[in-house]
mmCIF file of the N, C-alpha and C atoms, coordinates in Angstrom:
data_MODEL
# 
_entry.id   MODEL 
# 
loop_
_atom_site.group_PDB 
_atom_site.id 
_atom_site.type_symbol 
_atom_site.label_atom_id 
_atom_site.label_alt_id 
_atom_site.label_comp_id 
_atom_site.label_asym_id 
_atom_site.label_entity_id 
_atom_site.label_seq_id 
_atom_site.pdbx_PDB_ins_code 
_atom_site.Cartn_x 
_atom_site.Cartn_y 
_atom_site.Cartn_z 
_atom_site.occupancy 
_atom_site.B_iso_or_equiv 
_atom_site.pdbx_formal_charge 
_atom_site.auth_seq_id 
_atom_site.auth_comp_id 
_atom_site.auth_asym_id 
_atom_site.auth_atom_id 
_atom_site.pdbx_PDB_model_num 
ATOM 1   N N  . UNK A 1 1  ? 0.202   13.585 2.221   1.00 0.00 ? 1  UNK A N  1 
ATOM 2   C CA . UNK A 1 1  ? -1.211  13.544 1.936   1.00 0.00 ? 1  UNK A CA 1 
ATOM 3   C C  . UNK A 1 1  ? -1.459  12.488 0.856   1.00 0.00 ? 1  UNK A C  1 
ATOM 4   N N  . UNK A 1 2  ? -2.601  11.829 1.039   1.00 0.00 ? 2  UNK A N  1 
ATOM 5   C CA . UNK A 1 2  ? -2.594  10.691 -0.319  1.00 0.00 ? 2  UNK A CA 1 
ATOM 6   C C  . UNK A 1 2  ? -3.561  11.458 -1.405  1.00 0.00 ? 2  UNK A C  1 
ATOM 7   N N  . UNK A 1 3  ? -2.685  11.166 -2.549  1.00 0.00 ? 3  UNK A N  1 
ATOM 8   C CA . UNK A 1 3  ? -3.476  11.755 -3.507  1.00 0.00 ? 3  UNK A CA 1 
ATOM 9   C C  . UNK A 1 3  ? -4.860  11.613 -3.789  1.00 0.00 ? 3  UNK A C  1 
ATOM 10  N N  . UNK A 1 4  ? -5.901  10.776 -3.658  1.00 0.00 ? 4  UNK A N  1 
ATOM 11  C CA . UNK A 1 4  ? -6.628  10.703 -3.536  1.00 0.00 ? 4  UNK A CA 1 
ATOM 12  C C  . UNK A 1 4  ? -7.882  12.103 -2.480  1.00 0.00 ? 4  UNK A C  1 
ATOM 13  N N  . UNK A 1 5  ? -7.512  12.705 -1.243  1.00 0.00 ? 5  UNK A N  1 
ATOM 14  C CA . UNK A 1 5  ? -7.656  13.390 -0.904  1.00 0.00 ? 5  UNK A CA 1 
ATOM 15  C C  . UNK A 1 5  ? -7.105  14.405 -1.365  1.00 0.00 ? 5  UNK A C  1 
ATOM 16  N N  . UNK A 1 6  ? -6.060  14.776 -1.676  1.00 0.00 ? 6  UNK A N  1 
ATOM 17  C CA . UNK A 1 6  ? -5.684  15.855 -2.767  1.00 0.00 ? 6  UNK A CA 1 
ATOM 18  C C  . UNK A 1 6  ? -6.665  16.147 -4.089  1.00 0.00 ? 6  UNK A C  1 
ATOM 19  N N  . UNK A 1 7  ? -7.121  15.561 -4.780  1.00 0.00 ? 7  UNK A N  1 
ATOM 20  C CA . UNK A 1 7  ? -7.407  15.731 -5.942  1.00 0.00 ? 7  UNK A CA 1 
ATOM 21  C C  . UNK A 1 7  ? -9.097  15.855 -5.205  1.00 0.00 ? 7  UNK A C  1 
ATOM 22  N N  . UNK A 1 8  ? -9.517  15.438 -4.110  1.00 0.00 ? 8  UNK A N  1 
ATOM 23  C CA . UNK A 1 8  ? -10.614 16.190 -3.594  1.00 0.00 ? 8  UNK A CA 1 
ATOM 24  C C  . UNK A 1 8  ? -11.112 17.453 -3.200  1.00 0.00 ? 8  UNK A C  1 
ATOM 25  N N  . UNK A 1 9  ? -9.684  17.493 -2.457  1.00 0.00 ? 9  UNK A N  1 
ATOM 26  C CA . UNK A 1 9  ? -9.587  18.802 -1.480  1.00 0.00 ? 9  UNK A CA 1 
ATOM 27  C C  . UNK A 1 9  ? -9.706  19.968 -2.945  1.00 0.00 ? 9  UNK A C  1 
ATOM 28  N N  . UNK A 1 10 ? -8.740  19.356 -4.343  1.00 0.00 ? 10 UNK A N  1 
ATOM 29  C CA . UNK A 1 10 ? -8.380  20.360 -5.398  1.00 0.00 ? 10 UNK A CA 1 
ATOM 30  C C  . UNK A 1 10 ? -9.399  20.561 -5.932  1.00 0.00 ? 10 UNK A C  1 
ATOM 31  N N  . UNK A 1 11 ? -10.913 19.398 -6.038  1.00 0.00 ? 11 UNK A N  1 
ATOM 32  C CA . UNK A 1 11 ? -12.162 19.553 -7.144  1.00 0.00 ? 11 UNK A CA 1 
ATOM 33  C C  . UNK A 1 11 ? -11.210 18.819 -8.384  1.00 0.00 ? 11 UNK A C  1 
ATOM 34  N N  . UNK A 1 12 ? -9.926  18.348 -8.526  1.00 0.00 ? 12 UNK A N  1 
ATOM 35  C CA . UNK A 1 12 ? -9.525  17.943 -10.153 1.00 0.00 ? 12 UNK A CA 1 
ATOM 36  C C  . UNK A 1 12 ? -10.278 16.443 -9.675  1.00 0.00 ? 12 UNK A C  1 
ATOM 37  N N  . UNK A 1 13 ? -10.602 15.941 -11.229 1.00 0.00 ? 13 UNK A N  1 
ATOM 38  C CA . UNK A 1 13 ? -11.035 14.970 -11.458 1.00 0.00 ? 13 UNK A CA 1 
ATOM 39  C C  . UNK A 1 13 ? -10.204 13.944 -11.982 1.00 0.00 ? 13 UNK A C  1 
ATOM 40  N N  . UNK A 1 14 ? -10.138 12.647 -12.030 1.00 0.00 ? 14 UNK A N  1 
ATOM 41  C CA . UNK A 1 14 ? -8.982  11.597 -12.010 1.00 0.00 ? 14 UNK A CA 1 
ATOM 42  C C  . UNK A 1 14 ? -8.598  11.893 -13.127 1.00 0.00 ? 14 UNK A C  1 
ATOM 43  N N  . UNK A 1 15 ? -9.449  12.269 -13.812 1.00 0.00 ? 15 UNK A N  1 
ATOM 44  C CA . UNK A 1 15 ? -9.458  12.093 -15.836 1.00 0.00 ? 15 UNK A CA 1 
ATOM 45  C C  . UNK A 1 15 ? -8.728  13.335 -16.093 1.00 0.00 ? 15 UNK A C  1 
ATOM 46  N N  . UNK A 1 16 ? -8.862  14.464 -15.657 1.00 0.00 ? 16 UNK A N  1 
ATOM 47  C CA . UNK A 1 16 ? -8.485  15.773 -15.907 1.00 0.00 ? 16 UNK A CA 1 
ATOM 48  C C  . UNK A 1 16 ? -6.555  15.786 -15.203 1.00 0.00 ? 16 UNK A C  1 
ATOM 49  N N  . UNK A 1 17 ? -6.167  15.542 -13.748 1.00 0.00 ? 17 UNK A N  1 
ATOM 50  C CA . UNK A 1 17 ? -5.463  14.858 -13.488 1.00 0.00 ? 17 UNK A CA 1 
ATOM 51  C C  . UNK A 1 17 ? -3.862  13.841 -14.266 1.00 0.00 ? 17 UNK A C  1 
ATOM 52  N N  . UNK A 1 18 ? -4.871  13.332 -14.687 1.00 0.00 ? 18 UNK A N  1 
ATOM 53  C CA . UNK A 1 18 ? -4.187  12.262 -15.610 1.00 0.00 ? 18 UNK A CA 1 
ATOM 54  C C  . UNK A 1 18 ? -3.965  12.667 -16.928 1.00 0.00 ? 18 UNK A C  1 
ATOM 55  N N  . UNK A 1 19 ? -4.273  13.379 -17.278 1.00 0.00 ? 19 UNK A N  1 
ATOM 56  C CA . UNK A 1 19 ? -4.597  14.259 -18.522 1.00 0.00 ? 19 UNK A CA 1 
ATOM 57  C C  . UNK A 1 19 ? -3.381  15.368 -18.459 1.00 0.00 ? 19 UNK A C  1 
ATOM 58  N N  . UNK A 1 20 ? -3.409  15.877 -17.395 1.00 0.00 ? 20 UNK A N  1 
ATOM 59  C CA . UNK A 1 20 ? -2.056  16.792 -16.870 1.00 0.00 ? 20 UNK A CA 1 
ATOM 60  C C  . UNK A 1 20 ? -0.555  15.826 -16.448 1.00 0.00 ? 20 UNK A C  1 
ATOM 61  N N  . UNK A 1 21 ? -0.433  14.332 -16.632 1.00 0.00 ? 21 UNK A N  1 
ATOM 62  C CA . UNK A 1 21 ? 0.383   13.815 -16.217 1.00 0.00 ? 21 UNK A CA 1 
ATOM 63  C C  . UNK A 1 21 ? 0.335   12.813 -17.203 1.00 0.00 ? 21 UNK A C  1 
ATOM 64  N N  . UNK A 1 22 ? -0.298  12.849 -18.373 1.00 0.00 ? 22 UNK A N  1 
ATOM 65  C CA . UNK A 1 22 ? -0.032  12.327 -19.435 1.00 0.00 ? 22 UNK A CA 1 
ATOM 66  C C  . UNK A 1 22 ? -0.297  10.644 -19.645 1.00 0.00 ? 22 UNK A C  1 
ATOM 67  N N  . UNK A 1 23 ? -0.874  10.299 -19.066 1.00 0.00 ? 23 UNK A N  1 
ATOM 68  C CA . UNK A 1 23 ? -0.973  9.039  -17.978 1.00 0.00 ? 23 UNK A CA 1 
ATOM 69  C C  . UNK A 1 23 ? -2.841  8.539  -18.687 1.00 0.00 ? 23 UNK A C  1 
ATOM 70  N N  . UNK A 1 24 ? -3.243  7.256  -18.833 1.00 0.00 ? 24 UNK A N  1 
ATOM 71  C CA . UNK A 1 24 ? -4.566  6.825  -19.200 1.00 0.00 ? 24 UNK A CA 1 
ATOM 72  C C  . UNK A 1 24 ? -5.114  7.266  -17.813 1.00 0.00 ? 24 UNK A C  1 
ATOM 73  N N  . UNK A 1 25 ? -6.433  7.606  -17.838 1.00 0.00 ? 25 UNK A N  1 
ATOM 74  C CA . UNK A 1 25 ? -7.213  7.660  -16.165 1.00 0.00 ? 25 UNK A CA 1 
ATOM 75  C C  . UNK A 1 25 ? -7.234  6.298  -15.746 1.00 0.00 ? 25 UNK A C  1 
ATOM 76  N N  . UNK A 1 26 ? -7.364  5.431  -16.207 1.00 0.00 ? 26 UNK A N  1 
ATOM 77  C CA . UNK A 1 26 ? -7.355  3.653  -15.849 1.00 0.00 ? 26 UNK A CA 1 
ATOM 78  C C  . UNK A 1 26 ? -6.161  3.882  -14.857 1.00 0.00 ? 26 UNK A C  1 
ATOM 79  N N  . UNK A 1 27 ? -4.851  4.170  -15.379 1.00 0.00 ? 27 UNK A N  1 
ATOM 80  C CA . UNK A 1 27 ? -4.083  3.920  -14.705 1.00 0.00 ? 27 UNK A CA 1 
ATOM 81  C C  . UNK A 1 27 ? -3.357  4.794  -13.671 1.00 0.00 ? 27 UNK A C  1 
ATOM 82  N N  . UNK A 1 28 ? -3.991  5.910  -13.374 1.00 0.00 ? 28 UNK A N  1 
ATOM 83  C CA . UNK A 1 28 ? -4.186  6.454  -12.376 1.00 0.00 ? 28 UNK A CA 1 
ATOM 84  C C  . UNK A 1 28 ? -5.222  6.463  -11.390 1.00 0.00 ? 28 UNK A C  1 
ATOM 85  N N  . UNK A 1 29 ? -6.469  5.954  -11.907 1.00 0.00 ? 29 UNK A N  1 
ATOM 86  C CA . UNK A 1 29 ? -7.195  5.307  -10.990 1.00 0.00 ? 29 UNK A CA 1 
ATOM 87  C C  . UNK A 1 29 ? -6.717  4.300  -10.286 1.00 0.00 ? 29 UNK A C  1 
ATOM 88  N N  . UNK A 1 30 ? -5.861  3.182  -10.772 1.00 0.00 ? 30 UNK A N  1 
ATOM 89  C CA . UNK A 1 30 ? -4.961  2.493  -9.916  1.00 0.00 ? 30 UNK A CA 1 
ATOM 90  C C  . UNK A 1 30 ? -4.334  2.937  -8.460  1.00 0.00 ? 30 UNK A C  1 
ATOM 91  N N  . UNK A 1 31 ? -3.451  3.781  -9.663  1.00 0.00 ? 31 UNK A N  1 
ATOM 92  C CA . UNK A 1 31 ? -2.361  4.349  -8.516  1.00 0.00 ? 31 UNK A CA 1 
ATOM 93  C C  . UNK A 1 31 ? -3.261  4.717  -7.417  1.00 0.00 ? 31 UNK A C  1 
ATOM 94  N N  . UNK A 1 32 ? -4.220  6.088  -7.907  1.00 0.00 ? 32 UNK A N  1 
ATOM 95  C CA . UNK A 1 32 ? -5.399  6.094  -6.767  1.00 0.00 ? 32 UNK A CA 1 
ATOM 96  C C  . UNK A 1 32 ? -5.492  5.565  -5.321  1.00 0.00 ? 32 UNK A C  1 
ATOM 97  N N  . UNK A 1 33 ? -5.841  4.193  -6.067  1.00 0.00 ? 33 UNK A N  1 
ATOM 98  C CA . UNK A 1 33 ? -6.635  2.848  -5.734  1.00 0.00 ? 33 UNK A CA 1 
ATOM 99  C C  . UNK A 1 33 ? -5.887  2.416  -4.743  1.00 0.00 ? 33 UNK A C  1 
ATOM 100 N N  . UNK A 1 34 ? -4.726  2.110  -5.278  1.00 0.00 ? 34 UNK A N  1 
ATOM 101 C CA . UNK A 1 34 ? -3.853  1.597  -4.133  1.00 0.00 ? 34 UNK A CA 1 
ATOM 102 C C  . UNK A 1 34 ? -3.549  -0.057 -5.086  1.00 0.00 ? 34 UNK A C  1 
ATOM 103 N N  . UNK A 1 35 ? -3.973  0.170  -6.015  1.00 0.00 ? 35 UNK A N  1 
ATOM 104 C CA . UNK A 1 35 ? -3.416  -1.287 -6.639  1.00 0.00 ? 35 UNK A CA 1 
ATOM 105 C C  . UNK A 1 35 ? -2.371  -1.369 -7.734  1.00 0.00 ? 35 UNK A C  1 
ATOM 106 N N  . UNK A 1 36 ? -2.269  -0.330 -7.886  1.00 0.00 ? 36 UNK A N  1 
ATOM 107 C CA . UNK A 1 36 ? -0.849  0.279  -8.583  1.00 0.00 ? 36 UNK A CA 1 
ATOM 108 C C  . UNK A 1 36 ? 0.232   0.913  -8.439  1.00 0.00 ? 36 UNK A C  1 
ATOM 109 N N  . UNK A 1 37 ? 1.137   0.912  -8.254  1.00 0.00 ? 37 UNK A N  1 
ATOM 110 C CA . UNK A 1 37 ? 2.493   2.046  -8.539  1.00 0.00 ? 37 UNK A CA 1 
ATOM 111 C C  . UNK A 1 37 ? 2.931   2.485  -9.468  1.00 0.00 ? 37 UNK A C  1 
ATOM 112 N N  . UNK A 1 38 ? 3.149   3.599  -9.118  1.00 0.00 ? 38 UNK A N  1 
ATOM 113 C CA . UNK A 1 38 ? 3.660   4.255  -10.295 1.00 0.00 ? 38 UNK A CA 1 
ATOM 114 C C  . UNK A 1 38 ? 5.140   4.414  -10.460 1.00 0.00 ? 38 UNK A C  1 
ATOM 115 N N  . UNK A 1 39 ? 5.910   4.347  -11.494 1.00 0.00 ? 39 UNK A N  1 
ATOM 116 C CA . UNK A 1 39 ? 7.311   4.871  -11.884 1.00 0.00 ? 39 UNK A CA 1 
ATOM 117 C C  . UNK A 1 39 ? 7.616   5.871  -11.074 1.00 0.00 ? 39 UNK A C  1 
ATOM 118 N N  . UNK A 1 40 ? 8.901   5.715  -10.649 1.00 0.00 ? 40 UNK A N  1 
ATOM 119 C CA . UNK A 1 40 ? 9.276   6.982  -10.202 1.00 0.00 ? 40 UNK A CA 1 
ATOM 120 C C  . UNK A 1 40 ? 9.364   7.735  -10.522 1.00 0.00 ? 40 UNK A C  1 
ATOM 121 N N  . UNK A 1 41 ? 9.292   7.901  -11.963 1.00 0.00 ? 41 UNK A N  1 
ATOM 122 C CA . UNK A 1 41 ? 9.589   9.464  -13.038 1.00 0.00 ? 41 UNK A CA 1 
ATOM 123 C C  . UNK A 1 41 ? 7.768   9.954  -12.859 1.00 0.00 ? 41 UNK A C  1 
ATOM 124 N N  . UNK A 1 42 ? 7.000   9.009  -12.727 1.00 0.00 ? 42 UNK A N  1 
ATOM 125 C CA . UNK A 1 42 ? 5.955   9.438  -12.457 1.00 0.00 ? 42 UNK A CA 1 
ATOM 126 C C  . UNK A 1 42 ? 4.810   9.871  -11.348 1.00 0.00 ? 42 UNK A C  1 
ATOM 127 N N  . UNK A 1 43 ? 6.015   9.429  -10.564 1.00 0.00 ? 43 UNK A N  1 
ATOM 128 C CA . UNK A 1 43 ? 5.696   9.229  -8.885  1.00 0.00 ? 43 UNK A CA 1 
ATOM 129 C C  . UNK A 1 43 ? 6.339   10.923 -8.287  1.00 0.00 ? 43 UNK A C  1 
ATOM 130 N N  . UNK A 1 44 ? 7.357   11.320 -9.419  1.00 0.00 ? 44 UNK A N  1 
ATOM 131 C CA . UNK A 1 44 ? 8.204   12.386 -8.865  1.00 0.00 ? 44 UNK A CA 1 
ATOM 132 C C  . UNK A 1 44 ? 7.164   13.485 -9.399  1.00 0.00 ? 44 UNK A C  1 
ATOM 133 N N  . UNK A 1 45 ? 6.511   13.043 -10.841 1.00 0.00 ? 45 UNK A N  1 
ATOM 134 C CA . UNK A 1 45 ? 6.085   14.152 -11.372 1.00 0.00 ? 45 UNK A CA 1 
ATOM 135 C C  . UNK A 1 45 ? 4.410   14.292 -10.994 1.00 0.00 ? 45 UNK A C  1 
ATOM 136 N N  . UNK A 1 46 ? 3.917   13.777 -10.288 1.00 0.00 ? 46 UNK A N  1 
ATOM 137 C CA . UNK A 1 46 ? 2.668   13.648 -9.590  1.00 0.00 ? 46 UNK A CA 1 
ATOM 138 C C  . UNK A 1 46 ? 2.811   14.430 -8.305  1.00 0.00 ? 46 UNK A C  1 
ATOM 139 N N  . UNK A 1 47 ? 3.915   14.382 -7.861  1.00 0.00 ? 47 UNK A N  1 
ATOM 140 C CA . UNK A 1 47 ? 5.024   15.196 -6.764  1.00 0.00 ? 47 UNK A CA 1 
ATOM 141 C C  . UNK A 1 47 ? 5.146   16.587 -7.086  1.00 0.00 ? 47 UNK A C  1 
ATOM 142 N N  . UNK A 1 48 ? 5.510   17.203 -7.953  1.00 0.00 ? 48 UNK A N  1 
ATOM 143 C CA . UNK A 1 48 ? 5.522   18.656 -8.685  1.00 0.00 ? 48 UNK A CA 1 
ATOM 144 C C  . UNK A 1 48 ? 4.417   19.010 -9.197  1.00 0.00 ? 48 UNK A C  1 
ATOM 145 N N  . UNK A 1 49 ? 3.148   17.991 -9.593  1.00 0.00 ? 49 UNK A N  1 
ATOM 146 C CA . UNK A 1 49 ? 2.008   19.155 -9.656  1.00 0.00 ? 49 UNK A CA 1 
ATOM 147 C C  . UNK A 1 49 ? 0.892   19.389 -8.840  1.00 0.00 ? 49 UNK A C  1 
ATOM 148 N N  . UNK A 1 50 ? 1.252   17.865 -7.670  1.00 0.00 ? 50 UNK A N  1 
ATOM 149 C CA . UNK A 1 50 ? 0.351   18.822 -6.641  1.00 0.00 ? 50 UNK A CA 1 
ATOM 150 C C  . UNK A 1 50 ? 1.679   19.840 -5.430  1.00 0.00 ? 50 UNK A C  1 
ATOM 151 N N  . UNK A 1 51 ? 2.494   20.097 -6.132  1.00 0.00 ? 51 UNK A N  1 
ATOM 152 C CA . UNK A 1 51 ? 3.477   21.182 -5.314  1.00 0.00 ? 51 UNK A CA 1 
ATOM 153 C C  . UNK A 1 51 ? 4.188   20.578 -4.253  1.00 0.00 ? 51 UNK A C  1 
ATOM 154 N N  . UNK A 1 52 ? 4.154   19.301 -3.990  1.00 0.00 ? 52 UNK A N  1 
ATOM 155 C CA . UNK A 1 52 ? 5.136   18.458 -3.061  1.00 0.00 ? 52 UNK A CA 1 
ATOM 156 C C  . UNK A 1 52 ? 3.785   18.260 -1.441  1.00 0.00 ? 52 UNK A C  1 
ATOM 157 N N  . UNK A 1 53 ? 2.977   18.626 -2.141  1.00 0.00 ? 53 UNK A N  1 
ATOM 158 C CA . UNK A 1 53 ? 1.611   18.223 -1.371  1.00 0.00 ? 53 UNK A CA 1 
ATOM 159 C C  . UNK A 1 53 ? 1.274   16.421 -0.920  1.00 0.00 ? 53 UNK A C  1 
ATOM 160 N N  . UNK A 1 54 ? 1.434   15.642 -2.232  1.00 0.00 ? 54 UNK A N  1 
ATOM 161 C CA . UNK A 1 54 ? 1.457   14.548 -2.163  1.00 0.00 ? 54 UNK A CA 1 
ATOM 162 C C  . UNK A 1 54 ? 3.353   13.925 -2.569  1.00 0.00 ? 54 UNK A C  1 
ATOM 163 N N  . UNK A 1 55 ? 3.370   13.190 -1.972  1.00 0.00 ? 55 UNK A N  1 
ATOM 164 C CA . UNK A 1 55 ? 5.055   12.354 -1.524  1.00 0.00 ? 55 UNK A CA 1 
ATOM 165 C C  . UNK A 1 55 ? 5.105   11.843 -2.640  1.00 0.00 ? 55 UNK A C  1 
ATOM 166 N N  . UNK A 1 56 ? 6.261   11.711 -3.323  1.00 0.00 ? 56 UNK A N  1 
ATOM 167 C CA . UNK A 1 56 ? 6.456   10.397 -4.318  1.00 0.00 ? 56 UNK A CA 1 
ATOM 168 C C  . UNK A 1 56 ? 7.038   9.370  -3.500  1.00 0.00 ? 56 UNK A C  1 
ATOM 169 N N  . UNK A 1 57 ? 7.778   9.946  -2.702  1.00 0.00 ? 57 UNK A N  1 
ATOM 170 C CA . UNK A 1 57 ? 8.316   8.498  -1.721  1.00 0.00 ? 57 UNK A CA 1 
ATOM 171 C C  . UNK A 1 57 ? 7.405   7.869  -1.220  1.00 0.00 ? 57 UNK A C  1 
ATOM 172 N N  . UNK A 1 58 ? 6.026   8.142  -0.747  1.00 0.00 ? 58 UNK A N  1 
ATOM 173 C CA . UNK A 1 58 ? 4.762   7.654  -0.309  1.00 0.00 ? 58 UNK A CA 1 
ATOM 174 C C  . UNK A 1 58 ? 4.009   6.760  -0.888  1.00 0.00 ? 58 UNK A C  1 
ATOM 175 N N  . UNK A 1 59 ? 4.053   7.330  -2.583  1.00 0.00 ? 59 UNK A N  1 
ATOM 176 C CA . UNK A 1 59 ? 3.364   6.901  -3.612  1.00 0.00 ? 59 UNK A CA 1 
ATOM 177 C C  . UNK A 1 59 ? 4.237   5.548  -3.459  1.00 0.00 ? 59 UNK A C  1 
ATOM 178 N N  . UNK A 1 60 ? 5.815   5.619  -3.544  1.00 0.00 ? 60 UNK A N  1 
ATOM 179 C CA . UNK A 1 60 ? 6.224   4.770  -4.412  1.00 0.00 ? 60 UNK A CA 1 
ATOM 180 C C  . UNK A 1 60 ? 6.497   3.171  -3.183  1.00 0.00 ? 60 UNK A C  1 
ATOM 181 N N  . UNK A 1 61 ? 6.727   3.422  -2.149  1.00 0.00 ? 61 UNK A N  1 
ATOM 182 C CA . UNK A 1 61 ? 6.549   2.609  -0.842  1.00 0.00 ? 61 UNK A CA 1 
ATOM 183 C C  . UNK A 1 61 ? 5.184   1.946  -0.392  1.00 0.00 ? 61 UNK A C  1 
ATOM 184 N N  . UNK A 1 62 ? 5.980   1.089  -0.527  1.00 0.00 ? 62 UNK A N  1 
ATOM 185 C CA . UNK A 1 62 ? 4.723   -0.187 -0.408  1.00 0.00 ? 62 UNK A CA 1 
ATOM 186 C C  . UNK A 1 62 ? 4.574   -0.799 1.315   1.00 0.00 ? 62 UNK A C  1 
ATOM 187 N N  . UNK A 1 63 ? 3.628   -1.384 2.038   1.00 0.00 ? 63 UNK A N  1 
ATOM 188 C CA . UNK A 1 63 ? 3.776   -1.300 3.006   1.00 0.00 ? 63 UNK A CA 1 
ATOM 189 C C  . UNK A 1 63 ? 5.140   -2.106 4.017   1.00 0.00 ? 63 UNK A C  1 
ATOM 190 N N  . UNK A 1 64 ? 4.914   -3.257 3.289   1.00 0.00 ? 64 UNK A N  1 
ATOM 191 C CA . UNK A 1 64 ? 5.720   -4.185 3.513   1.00 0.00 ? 64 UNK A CA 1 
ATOM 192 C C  . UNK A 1 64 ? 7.642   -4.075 3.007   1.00 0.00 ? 64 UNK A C  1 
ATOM 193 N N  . UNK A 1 65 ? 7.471   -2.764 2.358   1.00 0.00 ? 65 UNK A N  1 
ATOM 194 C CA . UNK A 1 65 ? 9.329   -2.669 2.634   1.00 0.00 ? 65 UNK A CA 1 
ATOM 195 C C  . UNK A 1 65 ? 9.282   -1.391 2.996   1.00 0.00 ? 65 UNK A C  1 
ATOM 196 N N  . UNK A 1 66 ? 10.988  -1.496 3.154   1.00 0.00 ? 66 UNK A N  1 
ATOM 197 C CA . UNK A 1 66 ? 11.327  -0.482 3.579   1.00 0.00 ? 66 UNK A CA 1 
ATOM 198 C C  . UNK A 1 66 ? 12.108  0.336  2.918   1.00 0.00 ? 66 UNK A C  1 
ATOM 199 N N  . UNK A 1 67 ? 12.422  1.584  3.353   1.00 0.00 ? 67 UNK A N  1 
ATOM 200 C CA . UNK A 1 67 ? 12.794  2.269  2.367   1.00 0.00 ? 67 UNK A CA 1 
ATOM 201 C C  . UNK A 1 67 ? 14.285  1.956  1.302   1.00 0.00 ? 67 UNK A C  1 
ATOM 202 N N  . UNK A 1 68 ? 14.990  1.277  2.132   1.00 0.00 ? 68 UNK A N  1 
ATOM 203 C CA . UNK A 1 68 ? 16.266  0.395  1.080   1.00 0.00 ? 68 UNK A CA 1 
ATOM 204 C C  . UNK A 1 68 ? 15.791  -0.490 0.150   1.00 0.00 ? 68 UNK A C  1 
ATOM 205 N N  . UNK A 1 69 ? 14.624  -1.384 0.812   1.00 0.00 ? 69 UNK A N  1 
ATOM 206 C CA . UNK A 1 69 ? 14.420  -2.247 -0.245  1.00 0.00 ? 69 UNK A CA 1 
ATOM 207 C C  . UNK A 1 69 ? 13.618  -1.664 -1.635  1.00 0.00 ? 69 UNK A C  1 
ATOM 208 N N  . UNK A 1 70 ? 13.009  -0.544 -1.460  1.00 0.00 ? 70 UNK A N  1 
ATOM 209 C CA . UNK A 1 70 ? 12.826  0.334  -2.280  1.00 0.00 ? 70 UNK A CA 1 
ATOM 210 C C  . UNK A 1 70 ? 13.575  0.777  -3.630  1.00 0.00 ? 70 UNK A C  1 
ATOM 211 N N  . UNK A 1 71 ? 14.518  1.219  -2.607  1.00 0.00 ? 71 UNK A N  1 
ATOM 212 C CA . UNK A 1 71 ? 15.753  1.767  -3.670  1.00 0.00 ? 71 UNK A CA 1 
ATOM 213 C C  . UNK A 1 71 ? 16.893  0.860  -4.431  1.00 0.00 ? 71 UNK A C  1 
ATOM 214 N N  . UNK A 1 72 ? 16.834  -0.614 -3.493  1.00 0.00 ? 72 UNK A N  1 
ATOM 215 C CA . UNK A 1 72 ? 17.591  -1.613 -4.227  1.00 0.00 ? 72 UNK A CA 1 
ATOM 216 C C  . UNK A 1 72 ? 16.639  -2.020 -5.384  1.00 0.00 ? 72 UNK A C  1 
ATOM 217 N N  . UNK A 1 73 ? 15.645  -2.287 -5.525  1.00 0.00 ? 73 UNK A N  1 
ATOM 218 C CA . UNK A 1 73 ? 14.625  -1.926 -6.613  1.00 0.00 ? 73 UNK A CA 1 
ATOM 219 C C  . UNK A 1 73 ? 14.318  -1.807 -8.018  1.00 0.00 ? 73 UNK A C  1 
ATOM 220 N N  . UNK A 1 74 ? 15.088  -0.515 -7.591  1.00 0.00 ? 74 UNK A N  1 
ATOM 221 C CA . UNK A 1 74 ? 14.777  0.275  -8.944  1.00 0.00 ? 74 UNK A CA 1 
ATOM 222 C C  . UNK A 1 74 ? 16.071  0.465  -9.781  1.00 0.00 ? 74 UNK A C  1 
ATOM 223 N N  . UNK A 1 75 ? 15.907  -0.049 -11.077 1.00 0.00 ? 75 UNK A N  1 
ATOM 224 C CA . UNK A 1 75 ? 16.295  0.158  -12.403 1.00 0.00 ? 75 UNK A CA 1 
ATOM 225 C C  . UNK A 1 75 ? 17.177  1.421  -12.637 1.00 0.00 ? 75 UNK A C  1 
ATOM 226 N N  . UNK A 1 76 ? 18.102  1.558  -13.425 1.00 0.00 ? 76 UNK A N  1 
ATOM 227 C CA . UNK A 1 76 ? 18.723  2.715  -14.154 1.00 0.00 ? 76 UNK A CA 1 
ATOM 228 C C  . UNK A 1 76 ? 17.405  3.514  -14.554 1.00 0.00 ? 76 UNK A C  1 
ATOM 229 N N  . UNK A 1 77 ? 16.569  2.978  -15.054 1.00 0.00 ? 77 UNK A N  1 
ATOM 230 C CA . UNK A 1 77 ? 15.120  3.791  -15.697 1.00 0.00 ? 77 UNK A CA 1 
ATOM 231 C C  . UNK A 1 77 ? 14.446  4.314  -14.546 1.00 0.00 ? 77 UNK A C  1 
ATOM 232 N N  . UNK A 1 78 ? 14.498  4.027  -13.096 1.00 0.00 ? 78 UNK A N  1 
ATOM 233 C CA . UNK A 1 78 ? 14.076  4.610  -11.803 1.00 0.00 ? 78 UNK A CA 1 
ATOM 234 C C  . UNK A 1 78 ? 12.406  3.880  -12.115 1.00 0.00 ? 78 UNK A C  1 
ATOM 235 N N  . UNK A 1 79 ? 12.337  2.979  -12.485 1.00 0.00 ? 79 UNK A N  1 
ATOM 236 C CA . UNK A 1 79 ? 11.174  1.951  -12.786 1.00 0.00 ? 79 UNK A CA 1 
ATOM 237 C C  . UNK A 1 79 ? 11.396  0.765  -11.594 1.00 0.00 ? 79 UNK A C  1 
ATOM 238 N N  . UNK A 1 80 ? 10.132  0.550  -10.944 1.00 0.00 ? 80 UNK A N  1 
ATOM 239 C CA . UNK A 1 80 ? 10.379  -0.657 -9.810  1.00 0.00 ? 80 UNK A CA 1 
ATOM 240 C C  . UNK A 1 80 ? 10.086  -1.969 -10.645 1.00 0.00 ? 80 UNK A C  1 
# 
């Protein structure tokens, strides 16, 4: 599910949201948006509070790769 419809379906608001994930609303409005990604530590934990409702693998996959190039990627810090 994309978060964006999640946080509809929930009534939470981006600000409130982001507020629970510790995160500026700017920059979850991004993620939102679709013009941002998020960390995987933050991609996982956006993952655990809507209950595995929304994907972090979803979040964190971009259209144009694939899921290796993904994971070749990312950092010891699990940062793309």
């Amino acid at each position: 599910m994309k978060l964006k419809t999640w946080l509809h379906e929930n009534s939470i608001s981006q600000r409130q949201f982001a507020v629970d994930l510790g995160v500026h609303w700017q920059h979850l409005n991004g993620i939102v948006n679709g013009s941002r990604h998020p960390s995987v530590k933050l991609a996982f934990k956006i993952e655990k509070l809507t209950n595995g409702e929304v994907s972090a693998l979803e979040l964190l996959k971009r259209k144009e790769e694939s899921w290796e190039e993904l994971y070749d990627k990312c950092d010891a810090d699990g940062k793309l």
